[in-house]
N, C-alpha and C positions, 0 to 999 in steps of 0.2 A: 252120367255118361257111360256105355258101355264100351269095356277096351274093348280093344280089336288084336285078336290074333297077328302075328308077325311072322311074315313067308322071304326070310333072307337067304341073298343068291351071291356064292364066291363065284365069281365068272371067271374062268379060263376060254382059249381062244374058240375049242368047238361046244364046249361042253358045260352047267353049270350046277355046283351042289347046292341042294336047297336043304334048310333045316325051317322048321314052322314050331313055331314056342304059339300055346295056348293062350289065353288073358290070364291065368295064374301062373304062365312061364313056367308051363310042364313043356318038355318036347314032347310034340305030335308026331312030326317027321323028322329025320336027320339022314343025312349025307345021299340024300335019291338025287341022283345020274339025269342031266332034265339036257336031253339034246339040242344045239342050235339049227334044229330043221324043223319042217311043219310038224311032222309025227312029235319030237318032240314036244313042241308048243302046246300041240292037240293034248299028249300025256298032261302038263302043267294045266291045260284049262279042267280039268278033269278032276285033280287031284285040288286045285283051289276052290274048285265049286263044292268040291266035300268037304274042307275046312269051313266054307262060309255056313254051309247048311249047319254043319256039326256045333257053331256057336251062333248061328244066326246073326253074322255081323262080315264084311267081308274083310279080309284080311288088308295088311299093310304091309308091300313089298318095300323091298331093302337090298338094293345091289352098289356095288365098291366101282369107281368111277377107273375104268383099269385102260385107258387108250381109247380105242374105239369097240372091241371087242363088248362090252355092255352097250351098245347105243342095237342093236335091235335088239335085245330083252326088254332093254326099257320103252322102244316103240311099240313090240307087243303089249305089253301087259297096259302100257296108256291108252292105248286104240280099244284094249277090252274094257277102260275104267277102271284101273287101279289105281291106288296113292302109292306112288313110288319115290322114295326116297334115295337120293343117290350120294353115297358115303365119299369124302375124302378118303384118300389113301392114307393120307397122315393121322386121321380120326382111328381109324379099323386099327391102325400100327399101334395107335398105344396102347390097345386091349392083351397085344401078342403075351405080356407078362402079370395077366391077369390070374396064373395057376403059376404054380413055385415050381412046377415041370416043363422046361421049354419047349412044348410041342407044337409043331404047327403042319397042320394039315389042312385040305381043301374042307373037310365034314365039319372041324373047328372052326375056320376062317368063318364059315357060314353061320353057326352059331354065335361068336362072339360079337357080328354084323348086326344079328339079334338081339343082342345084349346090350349093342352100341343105340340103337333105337329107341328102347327101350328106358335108357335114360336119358331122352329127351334130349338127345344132343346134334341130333340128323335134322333135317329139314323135307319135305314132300319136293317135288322138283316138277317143274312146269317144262311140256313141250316148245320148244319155240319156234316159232312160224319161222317160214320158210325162206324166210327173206334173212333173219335173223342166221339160221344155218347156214344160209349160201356165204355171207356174208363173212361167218365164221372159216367156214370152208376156204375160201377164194384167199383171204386176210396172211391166214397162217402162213397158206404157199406161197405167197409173195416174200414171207419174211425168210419161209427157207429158203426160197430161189434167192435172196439177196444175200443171206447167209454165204450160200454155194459162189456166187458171184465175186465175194471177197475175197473168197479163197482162191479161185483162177484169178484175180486182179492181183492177189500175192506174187502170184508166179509169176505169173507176164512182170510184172516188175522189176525181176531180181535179174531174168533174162534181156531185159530191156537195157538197165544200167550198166547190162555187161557187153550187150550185141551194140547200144546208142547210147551211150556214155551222155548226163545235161540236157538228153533229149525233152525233159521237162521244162526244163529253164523256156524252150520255146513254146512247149503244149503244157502248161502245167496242166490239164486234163488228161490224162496220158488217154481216155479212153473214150473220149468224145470223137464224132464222128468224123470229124477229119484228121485225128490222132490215130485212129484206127485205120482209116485207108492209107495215113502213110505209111504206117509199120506194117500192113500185109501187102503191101507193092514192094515198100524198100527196108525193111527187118533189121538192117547195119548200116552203119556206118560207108561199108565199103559197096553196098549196095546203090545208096544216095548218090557217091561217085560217078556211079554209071549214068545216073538219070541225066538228062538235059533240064532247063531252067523251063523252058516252055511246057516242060511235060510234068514238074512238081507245079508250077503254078496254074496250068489248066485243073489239076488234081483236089490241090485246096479249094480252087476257085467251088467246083461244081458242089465239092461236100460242106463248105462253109456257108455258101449264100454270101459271101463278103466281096469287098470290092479286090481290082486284079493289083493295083498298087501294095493293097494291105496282104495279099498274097507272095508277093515279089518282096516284101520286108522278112516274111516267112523263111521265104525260101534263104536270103540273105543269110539268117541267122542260123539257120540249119548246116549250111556250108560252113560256115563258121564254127558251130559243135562239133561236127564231124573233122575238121582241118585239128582243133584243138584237144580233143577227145577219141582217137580212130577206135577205139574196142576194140576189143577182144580177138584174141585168131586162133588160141588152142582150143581145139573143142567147141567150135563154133558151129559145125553142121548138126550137131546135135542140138545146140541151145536154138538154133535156128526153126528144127521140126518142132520141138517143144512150145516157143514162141507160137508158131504157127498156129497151132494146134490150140492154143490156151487165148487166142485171138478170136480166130474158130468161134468157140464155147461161149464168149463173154461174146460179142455180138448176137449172137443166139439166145444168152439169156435176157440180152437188154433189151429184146425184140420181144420175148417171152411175158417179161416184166410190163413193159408197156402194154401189151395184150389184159394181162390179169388185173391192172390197172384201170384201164378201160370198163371191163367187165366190171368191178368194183364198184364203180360210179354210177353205172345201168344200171346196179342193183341197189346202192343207198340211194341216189336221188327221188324215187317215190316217198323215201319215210321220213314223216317230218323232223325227228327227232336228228337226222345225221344235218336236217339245215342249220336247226337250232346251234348242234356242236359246232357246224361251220360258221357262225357267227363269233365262235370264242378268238380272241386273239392269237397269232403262232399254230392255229389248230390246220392240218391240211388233210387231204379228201382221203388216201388211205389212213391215217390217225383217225379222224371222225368214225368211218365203218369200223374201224378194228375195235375202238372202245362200244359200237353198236353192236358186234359181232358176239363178243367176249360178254359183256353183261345182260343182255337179252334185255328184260323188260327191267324196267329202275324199279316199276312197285315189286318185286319180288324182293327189295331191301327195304327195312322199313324205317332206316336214317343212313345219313349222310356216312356216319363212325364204319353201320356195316358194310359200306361199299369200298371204303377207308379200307379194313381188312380184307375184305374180297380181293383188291389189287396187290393187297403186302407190304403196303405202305405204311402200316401203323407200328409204333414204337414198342421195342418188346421190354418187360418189367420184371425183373431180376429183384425178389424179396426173400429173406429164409429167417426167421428170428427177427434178429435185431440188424442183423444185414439189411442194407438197403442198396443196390446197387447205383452208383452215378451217372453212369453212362448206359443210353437206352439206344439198341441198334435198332434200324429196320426190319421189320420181322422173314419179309420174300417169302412167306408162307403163302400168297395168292397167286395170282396169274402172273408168270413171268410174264407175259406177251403183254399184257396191260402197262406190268411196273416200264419195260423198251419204250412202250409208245408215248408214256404218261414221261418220261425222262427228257424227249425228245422234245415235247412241247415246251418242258419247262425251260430246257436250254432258248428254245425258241422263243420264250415268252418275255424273259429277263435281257435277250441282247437287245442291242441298240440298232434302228435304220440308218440311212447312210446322212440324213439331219440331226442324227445324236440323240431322238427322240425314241423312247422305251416304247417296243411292240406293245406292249404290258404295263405302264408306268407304276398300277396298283402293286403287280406283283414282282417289278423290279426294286421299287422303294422296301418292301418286306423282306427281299434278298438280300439287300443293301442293310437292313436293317438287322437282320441276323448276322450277318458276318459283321458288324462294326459292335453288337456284343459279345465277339469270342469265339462265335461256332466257326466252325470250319467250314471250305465251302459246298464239301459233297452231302454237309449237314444241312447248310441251307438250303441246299436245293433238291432235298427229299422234304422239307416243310413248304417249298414252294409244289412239289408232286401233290403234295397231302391238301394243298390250299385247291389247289386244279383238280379232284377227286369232288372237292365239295361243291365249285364249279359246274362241275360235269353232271354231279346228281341235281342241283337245283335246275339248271335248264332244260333235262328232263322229266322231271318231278312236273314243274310249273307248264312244259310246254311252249316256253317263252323264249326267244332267241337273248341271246346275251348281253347283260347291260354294266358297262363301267361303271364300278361305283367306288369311292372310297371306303374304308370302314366306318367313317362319319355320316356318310350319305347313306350307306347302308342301313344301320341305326335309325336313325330320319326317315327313311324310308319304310323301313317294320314299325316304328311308333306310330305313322300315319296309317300303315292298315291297321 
C-alpha cells in the first residue's frame, strides 16, 4: 500500500496555513498563506495537483474542526475528491508540547495536524447530506433560542414577584398564554385594581379556550393575591418598563421557537431513521432530529462503545503504577448538545405516568437497580444515558423501530438469530 502524502490546514477565520509532509514525512510545503476566496482555492488546487504528481498518489487533507470557519475548506476539497480528515480540537491540543520549547504558531499548528494524522489517530470525515445538516443547523438554534429564553424568563420573574407578589399560586405557568396577556394588560397588583371583573374574565376566557365559570374562579383568586400581597411601589415604573419589555421578547421567542419547531419536523419526518427513534419511549420530535442531526450516518461508527464516546458519556480511567483510581467520572469529551438531549430522555424514561406505570419499565428497573447498590443517583442516570446511546445505535444500525425487551428476552432473542 502506497502512503499518501499529508496536506494539513490550521484554519483561521479568512485565511489557512498549509504544511504537506511527504510519505517519508520530509516537509514539502510549510506555512503557504491559502486564502478563503476562489483565487485562493484556485492557488490550493494548483499546488495539490503538484504534490499528487510529485508522488503519484493524492494527498490526505487534515483540517482542525475550529466552529464553522473550516466547514467551506472542507466543502471544497470534498467536492474536488479529497480524504479529509477533520481533527478535534482536543486531539491537535495535546501535540502543543510535543518540543520542550513552547511555541505555537499558525506554520506549527499546521504541521503538528500533520503529525497527528500521521499516527493514525484522525479519522476521514464524510459529508452529510442535506437533510442531516439542516437538521443540525435548525436543532442547535432552537437550543440557543431556548437558552436566551430562560434567561428573559429569569427576569420577568424577579420583576414579577416584586410588581404581583403569588401571582403563581394562581398561573403557576407564569408564561403561558393567558399568563402572558394578563401581565401585559395588568403588570401589578395595583393595575388588577383598575380592571373590572367582566373585562379580566372576557380576557382569560379568549386566551384560555376554558369555560367562563373556570374564568371567574381566576379571576376570584387574583383579587385575592392582590388584596393579600399589593407589591411593590419604590421603583416600580422602572421594574414596570423592564417587565414589559422582557414579556415583549419571551412571547417573540416562543413564537420564534414554535416556528423552528415546526420546520424541524418538515425536515425529519421524510428520514426513516428519526421514526425509528420516535418509536423509543420518553423520546420527543426535536430529541429525535437532534440526535439525527449531531451523529449523521450511524455506519460512520463501527460499534455501539464508539458512539458511547462520541456523546461523552463513557467513563473516564484513571491508572498510573500501582494506582488504580475507584471512582470513574463521565468523560463530556463529545458532544455537549447530545450528552442535554440524551439526559433529557433519560429523565424522561425512568419517571412514572400518571397510573404509576414506568415510561421505560426496562430502564426504570436498571435505575432502580443501581441506586439500591450504592451509586448515587446522577450515577445512575448517566448509566441509564449510556444504556439509551446503545438504544439509539441499534435502532439505527438495524433500521428497525424499537422493541421492549427485557435483558432475558434479549438474550433469547440473539440465541434465536
Amino acid at each position: 500500500m502506497i502512503t499518501a502524502p499529508i496536506a494539513a490546514f490550521d484554519v483561521a477565520k479568512h485565511s489557512s496555513k498549509l504544511c504537506v509532509l511527504s510519505p517519508a514525512n520530509d516537509k514539502v510545503m510549510d506555512g503557504v498563506d491559502i486564502k478563503h476566496t476562489d483565487d485562493g482555492f484556485e492557488k490550493l488546487s494548483h499546488l495539490l495537483t503538484k504534490v499528487e504528481r510529485t508522488f503519484g498518489v493524492r494527498p490526505v487533507c487534515v483540517v482542525e474542526s475550529t466552529g464553522h470557519y473550516h466547514k467551506r475548506l472542507f466543502e471544497y476539497l470534498t467536492e474536488k475528491g479529497y480524504e479529509v480528515a477533520v481533527v478535534n480540537p482536543l486531539q491537535s491540543k495535546s501535540l502543543q508540547d510535543i518540543n520542550i520549547r513552547g511555541a505555537k504558531t499558525d506554520r506549527l499548528d499546521a504541521y503538528r495536524l500533520a503529525l497527528l494524522h500521521r499516527l493514525n489517530v484522525t479519522k476521514v470525515g464524510k459529508v452529510p447530506d442535506d437533510a442531516v445538516l439542516e437538521l443540525r443547523t435548525l436543532t442547535r438554534e432552537y437550543f440557543s433560542m431556548s437558552d436566551t429564553l430562560a434567561q428573559y424568563k429569569n427576569r420577568a420573574r424577579a420583576a414579577i414577584d416584586l410588581l404581583f407578589p403569588r401571582f403563581d399560586q394562581v398561573f403557576p405557568d407564569k408564561f403561558s398564554a393567558t399568563a402572558l396577556a394578563l401581565l401585559k394588560a395588568y403588570p401589578s397588583t395595583q393595575h388588577l385594581d383598575k380592571a373590572t371583573d367582566e373585562e379580566l374574565v372576557e380576557l382569560i376566557c379568549s386566551t384560555s379556550r376554558r369555560s367562563a365559570e373556570w374564568a371567574r374562579q381566576k379571576v376570584l383568586s387574583l383579587r385575592e393575591v392582590a388584596r393579600e400581597a399589593p407589591g411593590i411601589r419604590f421603583g416600580r415604573n422602572g421594574l414596570l418598563i423592564a417587565l414589559q419589555s422582557n414579556l415583549t421578547i419571551i412571547e417573540t421567542i416562543q413564537e420564534q421557537l414554535a416556528e423552528i419547531e415546526k420546520a424541524i419536523v418538515e425536515v425529519a419526518e421524510p428520514l426513516e431513521g428519526y421514526h425509528h427513534l420516535m418509536s423509543m419511549p420518553g423520546m420527543g420530535p426535536v430529541s429525535a432530529a437532534t440526535i439525527l442531526g449531531e451523529i449523521g450516518d450511524v455506519c460512520w461508527f463501527k460499534s455501539a462503545r464508539q458512539l458511547v464516546a462520541f456523546c461523552g458519556v463513557d467513563p473516564t480511567v484513571r491508572q498510573s503504577g500501582q494506582f488504580k483510581g475507584s471512582r470513574s467520572r463521565m468523560s463530556k469529551r463529545g458532544s455537549p448538545l447530545l450528552r442535554r438531549v440524551l439526559y433529557v430522555i433519560a429523565l424522561a424514561s425512568i419517571r412514572t405516568k400518571g397510573n404509576q406505570d414506568a415510561v421505560n419499565p426496562v430502564l426504570r428497573r436498571y435505575y432502580e437497580d443501581k441506586v439500591a447498590a450504592g451509586k448515587a443517583k446522577k450515577v445512575a442516570l448517566g448509566a441509564v444515558m449510556r444504556k439509551l446511546v446503545h438504544y439509539v445505535y441499534a435502532v439505527l444500525r438495524d433500521g428497525e423501530p424499537f422493541k421492549l425487551r427485557t435483558p432475558q428476552q434479549h438474550i433469547q432473542a440473539f440465541k434465536a438469530a
